[in-house]
Backbone as a ProteinNet text record, in pm:
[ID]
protein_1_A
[PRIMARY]
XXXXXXXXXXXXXXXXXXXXXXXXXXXXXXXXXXXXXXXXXXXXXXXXXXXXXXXXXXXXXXXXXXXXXXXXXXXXXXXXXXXXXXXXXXXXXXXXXXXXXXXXXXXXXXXXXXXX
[TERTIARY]
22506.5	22566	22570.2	22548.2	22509.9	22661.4	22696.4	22794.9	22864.7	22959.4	23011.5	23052.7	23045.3	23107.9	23244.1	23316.1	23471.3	23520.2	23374.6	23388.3	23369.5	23260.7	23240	23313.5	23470.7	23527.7	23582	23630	23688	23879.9	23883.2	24024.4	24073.1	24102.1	24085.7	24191.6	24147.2	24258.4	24280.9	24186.2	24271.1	24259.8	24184.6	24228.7	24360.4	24408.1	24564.2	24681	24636.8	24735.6	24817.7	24949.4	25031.7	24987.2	24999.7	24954.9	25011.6	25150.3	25210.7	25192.2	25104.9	25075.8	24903.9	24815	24736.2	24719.2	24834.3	24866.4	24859.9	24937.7	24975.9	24859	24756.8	24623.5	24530.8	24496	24373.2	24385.7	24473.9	24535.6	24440	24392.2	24346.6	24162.6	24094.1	24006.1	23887.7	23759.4	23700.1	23718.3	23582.1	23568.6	23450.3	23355.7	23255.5	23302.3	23425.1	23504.1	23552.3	23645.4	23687.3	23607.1	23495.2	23388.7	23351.9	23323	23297	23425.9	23562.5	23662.9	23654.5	23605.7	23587.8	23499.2	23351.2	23312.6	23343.5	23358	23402.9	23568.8	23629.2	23686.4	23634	23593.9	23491.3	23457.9	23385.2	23314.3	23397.3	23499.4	23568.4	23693.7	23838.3	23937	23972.9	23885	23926.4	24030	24142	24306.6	24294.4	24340	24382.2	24489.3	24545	24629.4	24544.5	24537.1	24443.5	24306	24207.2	24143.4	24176.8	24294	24385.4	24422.7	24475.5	24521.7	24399.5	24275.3	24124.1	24111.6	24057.5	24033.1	24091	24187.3	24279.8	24279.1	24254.1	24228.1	24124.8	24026.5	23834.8	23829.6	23925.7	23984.3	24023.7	24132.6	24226.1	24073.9	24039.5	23930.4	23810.9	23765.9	23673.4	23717.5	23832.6	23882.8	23953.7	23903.3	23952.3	24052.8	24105.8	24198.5	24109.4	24225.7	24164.4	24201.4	24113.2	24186.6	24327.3	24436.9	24521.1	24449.6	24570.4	24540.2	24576.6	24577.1	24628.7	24499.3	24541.6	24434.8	24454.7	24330.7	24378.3	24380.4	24362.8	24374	24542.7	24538.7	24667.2	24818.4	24843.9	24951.4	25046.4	25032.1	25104.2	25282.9	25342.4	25472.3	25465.1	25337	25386.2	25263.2	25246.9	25234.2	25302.8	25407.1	25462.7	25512.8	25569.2	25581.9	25708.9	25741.5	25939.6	25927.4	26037.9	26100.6	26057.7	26029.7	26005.5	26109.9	26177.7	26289	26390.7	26527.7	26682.3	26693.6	26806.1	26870.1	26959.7	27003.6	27125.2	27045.3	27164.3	27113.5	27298.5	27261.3	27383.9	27499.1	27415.4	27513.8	27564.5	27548.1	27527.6	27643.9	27672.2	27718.6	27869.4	27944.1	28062.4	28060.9	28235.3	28280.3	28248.5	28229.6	28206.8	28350.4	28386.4	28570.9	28547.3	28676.7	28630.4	28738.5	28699.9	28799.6	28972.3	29010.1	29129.2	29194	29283.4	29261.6	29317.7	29345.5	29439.6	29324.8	29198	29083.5	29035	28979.3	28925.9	29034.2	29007.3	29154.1	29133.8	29079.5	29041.3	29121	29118.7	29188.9	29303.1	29435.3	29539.1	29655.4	29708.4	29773.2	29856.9	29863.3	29970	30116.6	30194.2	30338.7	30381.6	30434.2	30494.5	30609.9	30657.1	30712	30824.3	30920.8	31057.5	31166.7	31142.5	31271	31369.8	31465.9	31628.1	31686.6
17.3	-47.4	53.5	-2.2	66.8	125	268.5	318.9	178.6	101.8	29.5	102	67.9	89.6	65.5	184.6	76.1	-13.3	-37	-169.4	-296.3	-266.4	-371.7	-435.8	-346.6	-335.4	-460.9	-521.4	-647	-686.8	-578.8	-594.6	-427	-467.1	-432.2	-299.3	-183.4	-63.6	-21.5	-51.1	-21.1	133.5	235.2	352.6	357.6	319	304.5	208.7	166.1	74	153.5	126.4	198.9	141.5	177.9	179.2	16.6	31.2	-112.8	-208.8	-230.7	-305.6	-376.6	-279.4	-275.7	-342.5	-321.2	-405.1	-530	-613.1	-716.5	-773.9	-706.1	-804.9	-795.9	-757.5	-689.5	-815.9	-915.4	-1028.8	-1120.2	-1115.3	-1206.1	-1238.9	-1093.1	-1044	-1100.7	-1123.2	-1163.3	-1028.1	-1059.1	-930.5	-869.8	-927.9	-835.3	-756.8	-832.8	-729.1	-635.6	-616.4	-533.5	-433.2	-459.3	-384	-279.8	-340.7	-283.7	-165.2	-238.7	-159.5	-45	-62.3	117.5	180.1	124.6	234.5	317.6	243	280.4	412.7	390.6	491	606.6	579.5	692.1	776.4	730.1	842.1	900.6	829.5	862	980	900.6	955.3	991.3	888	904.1	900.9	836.1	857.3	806.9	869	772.9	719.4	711.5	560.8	445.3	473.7	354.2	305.7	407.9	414.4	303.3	331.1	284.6	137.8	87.8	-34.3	-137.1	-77.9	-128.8	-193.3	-75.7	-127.9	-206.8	-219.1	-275	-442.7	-462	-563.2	-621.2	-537.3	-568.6	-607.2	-582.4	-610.6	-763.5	-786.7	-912.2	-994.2	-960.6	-1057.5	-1088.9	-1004.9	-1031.5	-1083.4	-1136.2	-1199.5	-1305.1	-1407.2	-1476	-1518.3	-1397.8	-1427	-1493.5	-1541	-1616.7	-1557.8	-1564.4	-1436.4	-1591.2	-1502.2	-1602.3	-1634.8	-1718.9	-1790.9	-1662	-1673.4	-1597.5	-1451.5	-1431.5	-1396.4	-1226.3	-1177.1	-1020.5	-953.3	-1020.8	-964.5	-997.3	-1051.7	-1139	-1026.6	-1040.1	-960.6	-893	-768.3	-690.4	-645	-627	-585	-387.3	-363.3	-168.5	-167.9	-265.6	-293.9	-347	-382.6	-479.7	-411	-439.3	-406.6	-349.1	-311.1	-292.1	-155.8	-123.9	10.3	121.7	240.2	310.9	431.1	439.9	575.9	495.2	601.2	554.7	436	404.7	271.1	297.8	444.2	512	515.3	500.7	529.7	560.7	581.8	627	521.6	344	267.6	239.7	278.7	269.2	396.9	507.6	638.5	652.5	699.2	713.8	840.5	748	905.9	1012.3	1142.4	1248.9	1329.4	1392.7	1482.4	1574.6	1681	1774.4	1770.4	1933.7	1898.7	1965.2	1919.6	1949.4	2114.5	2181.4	2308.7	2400.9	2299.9	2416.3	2376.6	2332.6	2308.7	2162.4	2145.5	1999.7	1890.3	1736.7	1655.7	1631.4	1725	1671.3	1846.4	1933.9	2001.4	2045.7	2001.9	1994.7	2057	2154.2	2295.6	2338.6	2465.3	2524.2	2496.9	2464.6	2498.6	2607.6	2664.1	2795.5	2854.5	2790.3	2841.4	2804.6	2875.3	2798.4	2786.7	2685.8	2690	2593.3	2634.9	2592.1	2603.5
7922.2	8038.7	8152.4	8253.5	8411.1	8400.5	8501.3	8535.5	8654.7	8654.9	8741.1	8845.4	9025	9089.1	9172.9	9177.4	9201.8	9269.6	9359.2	9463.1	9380.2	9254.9	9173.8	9049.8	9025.7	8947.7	8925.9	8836.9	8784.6	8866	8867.1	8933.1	9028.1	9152.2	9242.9	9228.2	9299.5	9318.4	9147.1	9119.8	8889.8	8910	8987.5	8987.1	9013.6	9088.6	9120.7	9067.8	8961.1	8903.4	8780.6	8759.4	8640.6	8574.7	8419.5	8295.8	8255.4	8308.8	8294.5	8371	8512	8549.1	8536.4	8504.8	8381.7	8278.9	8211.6	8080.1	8098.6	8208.5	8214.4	8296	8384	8465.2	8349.7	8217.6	8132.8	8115.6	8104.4	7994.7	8064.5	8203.3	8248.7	8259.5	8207.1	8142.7	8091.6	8081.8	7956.2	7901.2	7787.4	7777.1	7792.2	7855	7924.8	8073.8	8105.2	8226.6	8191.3	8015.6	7967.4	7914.1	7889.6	7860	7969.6	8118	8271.6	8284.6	8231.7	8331	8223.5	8037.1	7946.6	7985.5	8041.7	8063.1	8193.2	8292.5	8390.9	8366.5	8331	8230.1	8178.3	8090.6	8023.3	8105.7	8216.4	8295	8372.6	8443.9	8540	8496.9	8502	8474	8242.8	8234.1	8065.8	8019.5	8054.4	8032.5	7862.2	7793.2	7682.7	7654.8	7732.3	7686.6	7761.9	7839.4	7936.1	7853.8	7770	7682.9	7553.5	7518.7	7376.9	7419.4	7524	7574.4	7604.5	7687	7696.1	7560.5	7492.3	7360	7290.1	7239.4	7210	7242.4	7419	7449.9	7428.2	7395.9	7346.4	7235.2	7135.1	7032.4	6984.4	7074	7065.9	7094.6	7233.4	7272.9	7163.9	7098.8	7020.4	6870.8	6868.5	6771.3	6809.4	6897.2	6905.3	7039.1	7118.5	7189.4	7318.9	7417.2	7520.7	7637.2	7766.7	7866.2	7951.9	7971.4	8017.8	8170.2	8224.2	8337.7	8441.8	8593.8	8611.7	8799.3	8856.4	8983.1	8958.4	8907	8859.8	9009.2	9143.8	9240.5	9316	9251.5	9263.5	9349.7	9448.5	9466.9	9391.6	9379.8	9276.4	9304.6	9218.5	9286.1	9314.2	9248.5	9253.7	9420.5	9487.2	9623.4	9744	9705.5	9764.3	9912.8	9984.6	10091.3	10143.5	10046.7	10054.5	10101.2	10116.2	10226	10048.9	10106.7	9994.8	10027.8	10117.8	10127.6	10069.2	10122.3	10072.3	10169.8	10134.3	10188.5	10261.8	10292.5	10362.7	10518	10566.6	10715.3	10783.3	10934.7	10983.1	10987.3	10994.1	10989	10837.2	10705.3	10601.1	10558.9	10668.1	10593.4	10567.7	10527.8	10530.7	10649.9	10677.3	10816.9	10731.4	10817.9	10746.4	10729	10670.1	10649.4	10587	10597.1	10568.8	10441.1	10350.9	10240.4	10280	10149	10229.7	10258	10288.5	10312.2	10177.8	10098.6	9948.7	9824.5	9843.4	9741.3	9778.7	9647.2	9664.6	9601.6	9652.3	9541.4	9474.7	9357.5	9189.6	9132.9	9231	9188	9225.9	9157.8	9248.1	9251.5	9303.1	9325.5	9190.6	9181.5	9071.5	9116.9	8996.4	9070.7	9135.5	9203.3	9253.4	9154.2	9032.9	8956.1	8992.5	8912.3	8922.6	9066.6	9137	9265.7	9230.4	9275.3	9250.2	9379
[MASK]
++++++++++++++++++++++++++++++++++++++++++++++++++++++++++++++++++++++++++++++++++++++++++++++++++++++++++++++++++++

């Protein structure tokens, strides 16, 4: 089988997909795609777990399994469009204070010993 190119790949950005999001588009697969996306593997990055999960699926498929329903281009959530910093901002912050001047209030003064 020809080296595939990653423009020609079965499902889009798979250099960049987690292992677990991976898992869940392979499902949608034949398996002459699953075949494209090992060797393509092989040559490239070679991960084995990514290796182990392929197979695995070349596996199911050639015994029977059926590729589910399902758009392997399909909008992903480890894409999605959400804010990727903190969620803090200045309207978000607490006033700032300072501590107090005999320690902090988790630690809280000695007696001075005995007054009468």
């Amino acid at each position: 089988m020809a080296d595939p190119g990653r423009s020609t790949l079965p499902l889009p950005d798979y250099d960049h997909l987690p292992i677990g999001g991976l898992e869940a588009r392979v499902r949608s697969l034949t398996a002459e795609e699953v075949e494209e996306l090992i060797a393509y593997e092989r040559t490239h990055a070679d991960r084995v777990p990514v290796n182990e999960l392929l197979t695995a699926r070349l596996e199911q498929l050639k015994a029977g399994a059926e590729p589910t329903s399902g758009d392997p281009a399909a909008l992903r959530p480890e894409q999605g469009e959400g804010h990727t910093g903190s969620p803090v901002s200045p309207a978000t912050s607490p006033e700032p204070f300072g501590p107090p001047p005999h320690g902090t209030p988790d630690q809280r003064g000695k007696p001075k010993g005995d007054r009468t």
